[in-house]
C-alpha positions in Angstrom: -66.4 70.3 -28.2 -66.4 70.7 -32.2 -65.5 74.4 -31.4 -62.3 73.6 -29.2 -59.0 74.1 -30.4 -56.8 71.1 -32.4 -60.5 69.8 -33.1 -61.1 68.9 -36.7 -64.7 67.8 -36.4 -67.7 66.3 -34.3 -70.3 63.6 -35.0 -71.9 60.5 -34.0 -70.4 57.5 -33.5 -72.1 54.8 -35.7 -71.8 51.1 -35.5 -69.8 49.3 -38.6 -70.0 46.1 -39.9 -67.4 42.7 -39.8 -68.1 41.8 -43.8 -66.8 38.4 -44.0 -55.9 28.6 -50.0 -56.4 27.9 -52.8 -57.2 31.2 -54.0 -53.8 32.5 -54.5 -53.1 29.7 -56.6 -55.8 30.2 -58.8 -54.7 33.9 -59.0 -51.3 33.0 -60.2 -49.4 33.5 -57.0 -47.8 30.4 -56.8 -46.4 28.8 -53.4 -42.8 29.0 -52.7 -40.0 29.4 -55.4 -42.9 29.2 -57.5 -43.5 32.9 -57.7 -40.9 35.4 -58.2 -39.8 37.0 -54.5 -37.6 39.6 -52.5 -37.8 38.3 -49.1 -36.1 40.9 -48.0 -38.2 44.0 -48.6 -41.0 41.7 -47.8 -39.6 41.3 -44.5 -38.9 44.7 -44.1 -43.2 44.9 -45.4 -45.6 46.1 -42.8 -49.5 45.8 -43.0 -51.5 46.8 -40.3 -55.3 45.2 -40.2 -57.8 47.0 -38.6 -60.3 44.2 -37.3 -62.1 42.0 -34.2 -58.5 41.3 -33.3 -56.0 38.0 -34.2 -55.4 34.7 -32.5 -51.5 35.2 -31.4 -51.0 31.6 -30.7 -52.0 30.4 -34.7 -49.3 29.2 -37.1 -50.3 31.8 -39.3 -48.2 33.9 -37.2 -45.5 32.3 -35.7 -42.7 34.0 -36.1 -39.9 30.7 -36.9 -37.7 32.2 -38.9 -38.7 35.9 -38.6 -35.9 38.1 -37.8 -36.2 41.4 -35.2 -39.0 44.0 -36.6 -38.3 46.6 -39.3 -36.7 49.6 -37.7 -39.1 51.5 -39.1 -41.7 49.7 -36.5 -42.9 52.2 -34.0 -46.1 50.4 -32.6 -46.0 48.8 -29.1 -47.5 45.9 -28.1 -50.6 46.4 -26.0 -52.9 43.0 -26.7 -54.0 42.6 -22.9 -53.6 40.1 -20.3 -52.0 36.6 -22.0 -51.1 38.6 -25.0 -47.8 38.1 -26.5 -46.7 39.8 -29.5 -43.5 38.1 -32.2 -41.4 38.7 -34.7 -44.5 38.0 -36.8 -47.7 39.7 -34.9 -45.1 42.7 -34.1 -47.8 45.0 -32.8 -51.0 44.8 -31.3 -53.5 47.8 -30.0 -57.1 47.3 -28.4 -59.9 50.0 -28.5 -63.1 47.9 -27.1 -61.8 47.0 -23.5 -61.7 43.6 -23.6 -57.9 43.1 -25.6 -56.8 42.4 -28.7 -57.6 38.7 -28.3 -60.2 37.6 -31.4 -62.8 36.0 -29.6 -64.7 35.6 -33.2 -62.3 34.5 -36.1 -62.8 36.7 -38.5 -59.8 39.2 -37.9 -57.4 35.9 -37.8 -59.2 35.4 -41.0 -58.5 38.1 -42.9 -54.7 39.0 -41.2 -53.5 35.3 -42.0 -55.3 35.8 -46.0 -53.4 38.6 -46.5 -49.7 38.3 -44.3 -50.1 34.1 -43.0 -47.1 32.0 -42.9 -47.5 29.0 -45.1 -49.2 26.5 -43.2 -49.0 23.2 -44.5 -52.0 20.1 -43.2 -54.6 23.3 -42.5 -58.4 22.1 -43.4 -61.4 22.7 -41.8 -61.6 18.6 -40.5 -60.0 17.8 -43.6 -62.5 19.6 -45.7 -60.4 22.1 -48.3 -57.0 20.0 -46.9 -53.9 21.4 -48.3 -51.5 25.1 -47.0 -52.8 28.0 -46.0 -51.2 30.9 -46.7 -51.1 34.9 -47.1 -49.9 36.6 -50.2 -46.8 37.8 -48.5 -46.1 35.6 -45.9 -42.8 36.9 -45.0 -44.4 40.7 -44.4 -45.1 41.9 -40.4 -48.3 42.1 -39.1 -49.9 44.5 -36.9 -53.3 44.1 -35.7 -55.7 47.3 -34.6 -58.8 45.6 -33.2 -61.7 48.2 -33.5 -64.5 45.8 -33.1 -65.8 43.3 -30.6 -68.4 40.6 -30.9 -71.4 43.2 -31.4 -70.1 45.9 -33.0 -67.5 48.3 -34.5 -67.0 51.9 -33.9 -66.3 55.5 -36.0 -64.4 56.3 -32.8 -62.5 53.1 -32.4 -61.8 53.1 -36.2 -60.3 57.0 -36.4 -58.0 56.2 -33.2 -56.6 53.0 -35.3 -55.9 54.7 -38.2 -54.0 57.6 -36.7 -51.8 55.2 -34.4 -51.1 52.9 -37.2 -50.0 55.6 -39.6 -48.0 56.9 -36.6 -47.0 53.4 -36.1 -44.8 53.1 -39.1 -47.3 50.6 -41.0 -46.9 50.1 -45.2 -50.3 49.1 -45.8 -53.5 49.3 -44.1 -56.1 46.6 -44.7 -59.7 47.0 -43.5 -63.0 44.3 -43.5 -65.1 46.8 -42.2 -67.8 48.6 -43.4 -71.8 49.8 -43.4 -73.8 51.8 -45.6 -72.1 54.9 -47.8 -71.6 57.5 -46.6 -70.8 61.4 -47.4 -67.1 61.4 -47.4 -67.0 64.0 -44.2 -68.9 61.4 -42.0 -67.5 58.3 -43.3 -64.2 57.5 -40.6 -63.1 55.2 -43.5 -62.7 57.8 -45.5 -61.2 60.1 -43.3 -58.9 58.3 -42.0 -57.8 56.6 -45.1 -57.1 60.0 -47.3 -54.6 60.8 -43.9 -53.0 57.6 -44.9 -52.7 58.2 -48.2 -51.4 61.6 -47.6 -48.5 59.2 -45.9 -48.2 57.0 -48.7 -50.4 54.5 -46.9 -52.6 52.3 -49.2 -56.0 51.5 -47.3 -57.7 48.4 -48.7 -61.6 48.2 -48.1 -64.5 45.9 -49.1 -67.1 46.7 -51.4 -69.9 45.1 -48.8 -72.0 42.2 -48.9 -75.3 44.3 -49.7 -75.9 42.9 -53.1 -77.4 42.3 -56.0 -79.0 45.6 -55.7 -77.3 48.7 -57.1 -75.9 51.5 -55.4 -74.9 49.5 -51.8 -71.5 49.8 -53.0 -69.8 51.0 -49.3 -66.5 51.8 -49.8 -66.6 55.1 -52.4 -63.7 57.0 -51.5 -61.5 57.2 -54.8 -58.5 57.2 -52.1 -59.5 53.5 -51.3 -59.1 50.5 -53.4 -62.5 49.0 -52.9 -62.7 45.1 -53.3 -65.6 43.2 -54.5 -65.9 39.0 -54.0 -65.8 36.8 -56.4 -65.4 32.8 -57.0 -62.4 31.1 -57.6 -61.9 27.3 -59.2 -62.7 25.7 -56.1 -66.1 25.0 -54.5 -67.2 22.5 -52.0 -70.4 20.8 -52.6 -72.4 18.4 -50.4 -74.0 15.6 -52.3 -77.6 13.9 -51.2 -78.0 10.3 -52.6 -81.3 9.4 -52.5 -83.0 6.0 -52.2 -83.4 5.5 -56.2 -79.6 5.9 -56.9 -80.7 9.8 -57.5 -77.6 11.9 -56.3 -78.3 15.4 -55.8 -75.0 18.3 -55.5 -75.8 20.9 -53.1 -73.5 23.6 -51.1 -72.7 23.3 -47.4 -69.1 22.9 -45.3 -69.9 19.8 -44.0 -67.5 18.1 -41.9 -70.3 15.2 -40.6 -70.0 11.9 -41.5 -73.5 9.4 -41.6 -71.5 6.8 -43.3 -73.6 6.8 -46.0 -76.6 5.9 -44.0 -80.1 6.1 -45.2 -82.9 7.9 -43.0 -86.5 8.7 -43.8 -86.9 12.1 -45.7 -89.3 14.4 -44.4 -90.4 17.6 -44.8 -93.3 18.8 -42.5 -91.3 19.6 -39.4 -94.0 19.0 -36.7 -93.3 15.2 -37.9 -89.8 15.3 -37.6 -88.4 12.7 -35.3 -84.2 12.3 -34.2 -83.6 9.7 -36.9 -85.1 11.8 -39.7 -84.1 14.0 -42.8 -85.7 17.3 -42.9 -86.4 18.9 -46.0 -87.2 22.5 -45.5 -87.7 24.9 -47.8 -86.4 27.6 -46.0 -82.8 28.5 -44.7 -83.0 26.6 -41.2 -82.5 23.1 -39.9 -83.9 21.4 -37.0 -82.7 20.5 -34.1 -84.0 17.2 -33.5 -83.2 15.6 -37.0 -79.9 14.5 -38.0 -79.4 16.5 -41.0 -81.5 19.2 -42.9 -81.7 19.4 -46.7 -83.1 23.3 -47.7 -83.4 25.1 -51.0 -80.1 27.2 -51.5 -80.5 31.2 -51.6 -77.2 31.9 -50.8 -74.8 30.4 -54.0 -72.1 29.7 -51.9 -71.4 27.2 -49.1 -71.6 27.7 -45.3 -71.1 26.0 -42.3 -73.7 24.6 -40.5 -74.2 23.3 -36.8 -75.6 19.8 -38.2 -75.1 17.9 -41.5 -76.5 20.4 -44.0 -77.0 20.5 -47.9 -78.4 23.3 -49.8 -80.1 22.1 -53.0 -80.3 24.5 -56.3 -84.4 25.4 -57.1 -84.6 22.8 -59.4 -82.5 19.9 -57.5 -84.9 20.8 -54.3 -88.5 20.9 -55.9 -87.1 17.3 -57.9 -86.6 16.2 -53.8 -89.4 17.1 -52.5 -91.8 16.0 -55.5 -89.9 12.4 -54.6 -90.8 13.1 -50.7 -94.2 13.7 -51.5 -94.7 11.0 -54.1 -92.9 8.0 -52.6 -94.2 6.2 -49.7 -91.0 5.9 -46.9 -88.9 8.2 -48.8 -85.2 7.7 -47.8 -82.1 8.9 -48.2 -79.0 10.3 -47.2 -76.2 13.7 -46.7 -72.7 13.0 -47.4 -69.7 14.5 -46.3 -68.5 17.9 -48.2 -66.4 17.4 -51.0 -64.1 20.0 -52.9 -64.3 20.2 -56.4 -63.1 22.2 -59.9 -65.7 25.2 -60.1 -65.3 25.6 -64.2 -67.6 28.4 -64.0 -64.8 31.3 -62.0 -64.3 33.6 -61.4 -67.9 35.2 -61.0 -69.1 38.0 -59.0 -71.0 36.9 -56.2 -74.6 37.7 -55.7 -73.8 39.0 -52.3 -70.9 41.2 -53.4 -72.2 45.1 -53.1 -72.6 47.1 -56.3 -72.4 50.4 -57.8 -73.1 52.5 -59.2 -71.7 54.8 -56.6 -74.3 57.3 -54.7 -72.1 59.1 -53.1 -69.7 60.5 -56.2 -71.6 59.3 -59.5 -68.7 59.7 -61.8 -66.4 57.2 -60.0 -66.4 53.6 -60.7 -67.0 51.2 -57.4 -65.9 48.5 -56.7 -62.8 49.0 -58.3 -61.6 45.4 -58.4 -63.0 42.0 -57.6 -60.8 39.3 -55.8 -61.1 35.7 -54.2 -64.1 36.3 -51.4 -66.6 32.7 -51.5 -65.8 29.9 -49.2 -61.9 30.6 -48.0 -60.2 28.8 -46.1 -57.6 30.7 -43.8 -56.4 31.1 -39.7 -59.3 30.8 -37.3 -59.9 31.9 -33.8 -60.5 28.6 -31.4 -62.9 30.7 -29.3 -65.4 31.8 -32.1 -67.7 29.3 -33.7 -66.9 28.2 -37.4 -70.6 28.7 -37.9 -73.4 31.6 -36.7 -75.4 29.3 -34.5 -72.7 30.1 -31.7 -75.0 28.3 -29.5 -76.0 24.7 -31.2 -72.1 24.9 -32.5 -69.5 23.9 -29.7 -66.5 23.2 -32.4 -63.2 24.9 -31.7 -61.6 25.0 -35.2 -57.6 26.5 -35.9 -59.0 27.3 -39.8 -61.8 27.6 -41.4 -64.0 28.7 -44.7 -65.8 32.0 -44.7 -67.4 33.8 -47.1 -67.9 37.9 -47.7 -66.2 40.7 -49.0 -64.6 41.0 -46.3 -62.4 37.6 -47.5 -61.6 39.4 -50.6 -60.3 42.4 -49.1 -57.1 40.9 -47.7 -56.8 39.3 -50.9 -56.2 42.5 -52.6 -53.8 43.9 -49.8 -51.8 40.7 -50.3 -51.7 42.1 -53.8 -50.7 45.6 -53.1 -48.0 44.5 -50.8 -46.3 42.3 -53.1 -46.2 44.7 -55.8 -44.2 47.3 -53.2 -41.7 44.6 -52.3 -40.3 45.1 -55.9 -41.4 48.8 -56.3 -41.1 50.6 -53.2 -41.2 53.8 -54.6 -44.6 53.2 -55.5 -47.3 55.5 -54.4 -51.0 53.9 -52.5 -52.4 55.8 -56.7 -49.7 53.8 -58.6 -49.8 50.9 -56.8 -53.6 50.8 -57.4 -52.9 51.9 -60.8 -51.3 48.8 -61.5 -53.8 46.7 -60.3 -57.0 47.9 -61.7 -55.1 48.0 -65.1 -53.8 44.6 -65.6 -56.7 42.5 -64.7 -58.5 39.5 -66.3 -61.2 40.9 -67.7 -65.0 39.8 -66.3 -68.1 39.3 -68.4 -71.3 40.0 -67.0 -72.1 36.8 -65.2 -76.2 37.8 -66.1 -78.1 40.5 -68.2 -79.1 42.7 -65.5 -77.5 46.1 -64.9 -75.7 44.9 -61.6 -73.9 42.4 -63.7 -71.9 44.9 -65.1 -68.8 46.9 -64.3 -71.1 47.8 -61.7 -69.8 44.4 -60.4 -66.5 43.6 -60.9 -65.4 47.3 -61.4 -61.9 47.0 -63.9 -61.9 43.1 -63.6 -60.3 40.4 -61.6 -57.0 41.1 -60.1 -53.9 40.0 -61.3 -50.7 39.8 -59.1 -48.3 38.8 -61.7 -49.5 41.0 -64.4 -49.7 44.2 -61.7 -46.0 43.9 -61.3 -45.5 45.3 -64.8 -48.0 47.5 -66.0 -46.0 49.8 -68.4 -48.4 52.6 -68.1 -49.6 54.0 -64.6 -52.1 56.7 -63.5 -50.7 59.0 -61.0 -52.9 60.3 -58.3 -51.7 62.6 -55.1 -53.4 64.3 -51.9 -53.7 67.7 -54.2 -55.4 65.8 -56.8 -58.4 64.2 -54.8 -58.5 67.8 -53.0 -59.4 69.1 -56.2 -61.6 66.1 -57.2 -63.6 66.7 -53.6 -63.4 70.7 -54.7 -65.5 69.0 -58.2 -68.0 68.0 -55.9 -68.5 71.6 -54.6 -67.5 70.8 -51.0 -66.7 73.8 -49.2 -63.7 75.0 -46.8 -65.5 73.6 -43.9 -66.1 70.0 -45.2 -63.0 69.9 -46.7 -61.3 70.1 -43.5 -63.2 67.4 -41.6 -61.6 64.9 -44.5 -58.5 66.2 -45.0 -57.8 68.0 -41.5 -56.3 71.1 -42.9 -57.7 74.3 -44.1 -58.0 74.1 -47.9 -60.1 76.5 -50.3 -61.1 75.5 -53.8 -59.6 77.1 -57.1 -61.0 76.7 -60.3 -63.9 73.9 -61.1 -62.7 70.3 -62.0 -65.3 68.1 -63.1 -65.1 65.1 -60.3 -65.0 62.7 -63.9 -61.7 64.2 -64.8 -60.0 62.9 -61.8 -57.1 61.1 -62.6 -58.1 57.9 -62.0 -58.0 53.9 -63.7 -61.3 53.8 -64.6 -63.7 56.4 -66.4 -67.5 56.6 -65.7 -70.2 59.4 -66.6 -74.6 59.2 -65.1 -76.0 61.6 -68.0 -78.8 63.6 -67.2 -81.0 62.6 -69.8 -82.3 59.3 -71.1 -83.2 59.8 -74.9 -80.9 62.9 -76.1 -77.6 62.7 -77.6 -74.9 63.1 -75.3 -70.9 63.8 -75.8 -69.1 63.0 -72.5 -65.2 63.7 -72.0 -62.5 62.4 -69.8 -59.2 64.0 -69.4 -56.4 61.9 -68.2 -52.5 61.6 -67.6 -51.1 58.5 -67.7 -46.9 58.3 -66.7 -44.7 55.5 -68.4 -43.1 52.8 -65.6 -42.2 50.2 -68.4 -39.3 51.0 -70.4 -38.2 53.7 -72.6 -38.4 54.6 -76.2 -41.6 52.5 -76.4 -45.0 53.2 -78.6 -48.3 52.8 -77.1 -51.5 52.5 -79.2 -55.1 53.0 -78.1 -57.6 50.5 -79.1 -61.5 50.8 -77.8 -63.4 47.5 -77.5 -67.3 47.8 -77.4 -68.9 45.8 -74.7 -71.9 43.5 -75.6 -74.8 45.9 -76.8 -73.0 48.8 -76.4 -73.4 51.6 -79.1 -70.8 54.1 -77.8 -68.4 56.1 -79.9 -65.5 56.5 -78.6 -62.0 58.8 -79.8 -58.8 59.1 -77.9 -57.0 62.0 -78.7 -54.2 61.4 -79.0 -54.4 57.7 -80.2 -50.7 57.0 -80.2 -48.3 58.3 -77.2 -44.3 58.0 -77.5 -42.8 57.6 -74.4 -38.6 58.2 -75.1 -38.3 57.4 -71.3 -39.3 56.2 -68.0 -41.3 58.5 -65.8 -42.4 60.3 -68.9 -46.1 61.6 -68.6 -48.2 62.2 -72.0 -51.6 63.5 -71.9 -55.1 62.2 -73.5 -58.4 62.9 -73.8 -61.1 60.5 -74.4 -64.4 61.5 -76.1 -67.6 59.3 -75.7 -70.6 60.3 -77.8 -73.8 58.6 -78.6 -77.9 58.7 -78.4 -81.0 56.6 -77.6 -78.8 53.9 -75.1 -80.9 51.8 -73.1 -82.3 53.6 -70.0 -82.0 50.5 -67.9 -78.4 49.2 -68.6 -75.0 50.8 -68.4 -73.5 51.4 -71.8 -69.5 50.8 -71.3 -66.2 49.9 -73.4 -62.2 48.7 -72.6 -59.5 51.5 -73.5 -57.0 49.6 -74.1 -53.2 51.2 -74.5 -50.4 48.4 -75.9 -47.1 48.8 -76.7 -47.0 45.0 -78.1 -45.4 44.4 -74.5 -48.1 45.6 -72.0 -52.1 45.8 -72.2 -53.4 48.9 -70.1 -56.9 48.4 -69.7 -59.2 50.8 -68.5 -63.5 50.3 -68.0 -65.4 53.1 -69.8 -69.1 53.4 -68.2 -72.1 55.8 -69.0 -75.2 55.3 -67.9 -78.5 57.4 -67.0 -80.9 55.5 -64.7 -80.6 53.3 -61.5 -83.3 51.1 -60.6 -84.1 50.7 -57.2 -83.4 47.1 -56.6 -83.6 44.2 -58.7 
């Protein structure tokens, strides 16, 4: 087959993984008249989500007040038997047999996060109350579903992408994802630098393989990769104790005991239908009437029974009560949602870099709302994984993943077209990565880094203005790919044309948002240098000054050459180099800094990372 004419290339088919509001508030993306608008062009906005499929009948895409489909719209309709598509959901495609139906939530999940109508009264049984919402809810929808309840295909993925390119889609956001891969084998990839070759934006998750470093998925620099982080709301369980002790632990608990005491116990052969168990490990039981565990995971899930998950500390205080108390008693309340103080933080799930598959590219490139969201649910999945002890049929609910903070970020991107729709997928993600909040490292350890949180948390408002872009086309990540000596032959299974390299780019001087460098050794002095082009989009006649700002430890040097670039007008492009020098940096962490160009107006930020070792795991 591989040898036939009009085909590119041949390989295995692998299996891909699902990686699973208040949060636009918290990012600044107010509801309503709130936030700056143009309905129109978001009207006219496309964003095709490649997924397990959408729940038509939802609220999150009803189409009330929806005109007819953009012109533009090429796509069909083909969601299977009882399927019916809207001015909304304009376009639906199945490649796993059983229609575009989701039969598991999460694609509803991640479509209504980053295109949902407002939808006001949506809770999961009035846990998280309040409207749900996308971050353009006037933009179409078109949903690809590549994945059914057991897996997702490179076959079923490759097919999506070329019909929703072909389709006439603006943006294409995808939750998917596995282990890195080479960029010729990774469909991702593949079919993303097509889109981009269309002026396509593909959206991808970082993964939920974290803390450890290098399981960063998504590595393409053609992809805005998305990590998941906190926002100011959490919802915590309490456990009140017989002594008056109240305990806060994490769970979506929608069960009410009324605030009814039962005996606490924790050896589970004793554990009777009127009893608390206290486990210290991540399961219940299924004859008491609520389970109290020791929480490993940092954010809240939902549970079949009433559930709290205690920090280490709250847990061994519990069960040194149990123990020392004869008839210990107490009780699990109903979840609560409250002011998280602490966001936004990476979380511990949230895949990291640095990246294995290019090692002078930055992933993630961006972190975004991904812990305990609330958003459009499928009635025929189950809100939590015990599908069979769990028999609740739920419109919305709260997940948690990567996969939650991906749509987030496509949300972003979309909005930013509606009022620059001459912006390329490399501006647009320009924009973003150079206007965010900036992160500290939530810990000490190397994956709390940039490794992380890549150039911050995104910023919607801030992205629509960035005064200084980096421009990125299809010749320029040719010619990054070339850096990585990839040959004729691999270059054509990515880019589906014949291409041969000229010259020899270092892959660090690609012209991306970010700058990163692995050294070679550990205790020599070391000068590294990144060239880059950055093209004025704020207004003319305007000064920009470089400023470098160390990170915590850090004991880089760092020039920018020039320091000061006049733009006389828009569109302008000035070039820079910056030169990082230094000796003897710790081995074991990244050494980084912020290039930061200002204009008095505008703040273009931009992560600087060197490093020379990757532990294995943490």
């Amino acid at each position: 087959m591989a040898e036939m004419e009009g085909v590119v290339s041949v390989f295995r088919s692998k299996k891909l993984q699902l990686q699973t509001t208040a949060s636009w508030d918290f990012m600044g993306l107010k509801e309503g008249n709130k936030t700056k608008r143009n309905p129109a062009v978001e009207s006219d906005t496309i964003i095709g989500v490649l997924d397990i499929g959408i729940w038509p009948e939802s609220e999150s895409f009803s189409d009330k007040g929806f005109g007819p489909p953009p012109k533009k719209w090429k796509g069909v309709c083909s969601g299977g038997n009882n399927f019916t598509c809207n001015n909304k959901l304009i376009g639906a495609r199945d490649y796993t047999g059983e229609g575009t139906r989701d039969l598991d939530g999460h694609g509803s999940h991640t479509a209504s996060t980053a295109a949902g109508n407002a939808v006001a009264g949506a809770s999961f049984f009035g846990i998280g109350n309040g409207t749900a919402r996308g971050g353009v809810p006037a933009a179409r929808i078109a949903a690809y579903k590549v994945c059914n309840s057991t897996d997702c295909t490179d076959d079923a993925v490759l097919s999506a992408f070329d019909d929703a390119i072909a389709d006439g889609v603006d943006f294409i956001s995808i939750s998917l994802g596995g282990e890195a891969l080479k960029y010729e084998e990774d469909t991702t990839a593949i079919g993303a630098f097509h889109a981009m070759a269309k002026g396509i934006p593909t959206v991808n998750p970082a993964g939920n393989s974290g803390p450890n470093p290098t399981t960063v998925s998504s590595v393409a620099p053609w992809i805005l990769t998305v990590a998941a982080s906190t926002t100011n709301r959490e919802f915590l369980t309490k456990v009140v104790i017989q002594n008056g002790k109240t305990l806060a632990g994490r769970s979506v608990n929608a069960f009410d005991l009324q605030e009814k005491n039962y005996p606490l116990v924790f050896s589970l052969p004793e554990v009777k239908g009127n009893d608390i168990f206290v486990s210290r490990y991540s399961y219940g039981s299924d004859v008491a009437v609520a389970t109290i565990i020791n929480d490993y995971t940092h954010f809240a899930t939902i549970n079949p029974r009433p559930l709290s998950a205690l920090s280490p500390d709250d847990y061994n205080f519990l069960l040194s009560y149990v123990k020392s108390t004869k008839s210990p008693q107490g009780t699990v309340l109903k979840t609560e949602a409250v002011f998280n103080q602490k966001a936004p933080k990476v979380a511990s799930f949230s895949s990291r870099g640095p990246n294995p598959i290019a090692v002078d590219l930055l992933k993630p490139d961006i972190t975004a709302p991904g812990v305990e969201i609330l958003a459009a649910f499928s009635p025929l999945g189950s809100p939590s994984e015990d599908r069979q002890r769990d028999q609740r049929h739920v419109k919305y609910s709260v997940i948690t993943g990567t996969s939650m903070a991906c749509p987030h970020v496509t949300g972003v991107a979309a909005y930013i077209k509606t009022f620059h729709p001459d912006w390329s997928p490399a501006v647009i993600q320009s924009a973003i990565m150079t206007t965010t909040w900036s992160m500290n490292a939530s810990d000490t350890g190397f994956t709390s880094t940039e490794f992380a949180y890549g150039a911050g948390h995104v910023d919607p408002i801030a992205a629509l203005n960035p005064g200084l872009v980096y421009e990125l086309d299809k010749a320029d990540h040719i010619t990054f790919l070339c850096g990585l000596n990839y040959t004729s032959k691999i270059l054509r299974l990515i880019t589906g044309e014949a291409v041969t390299c000229t010259g020899n780019t270092l892959p660090r001087n690609l012209n991306y948002p970010s700058m990163s460098a692995k050294l070679s050794g550990t205790n020599s002095s070391f000068t590294v240098t990144f060239n880059r082009t950055v093209t004025n989009v704020g207004i003319p006649n305007s000064t920009y000054k470089s400023m470098i700002v160390l990170n915590q430890g850090s004991k880089l040097n760092v020039e920018v050459t020039p320091n000061v670039l006049s733009m006389m007008s828009v569109k302008e492009k000035q070039a820079f180099t910056v030169t990082v020098s230094g000796s003897n940096i710790d081995p074991k962490l990244p050494s980084s800094a912020s290039l930061i160009w200002s204009d008095g107006i505008h703040k273009v930020r931009s992560p600087i990372v060197v490093y020379t070792y990757i532990p294995d795991s943490i």
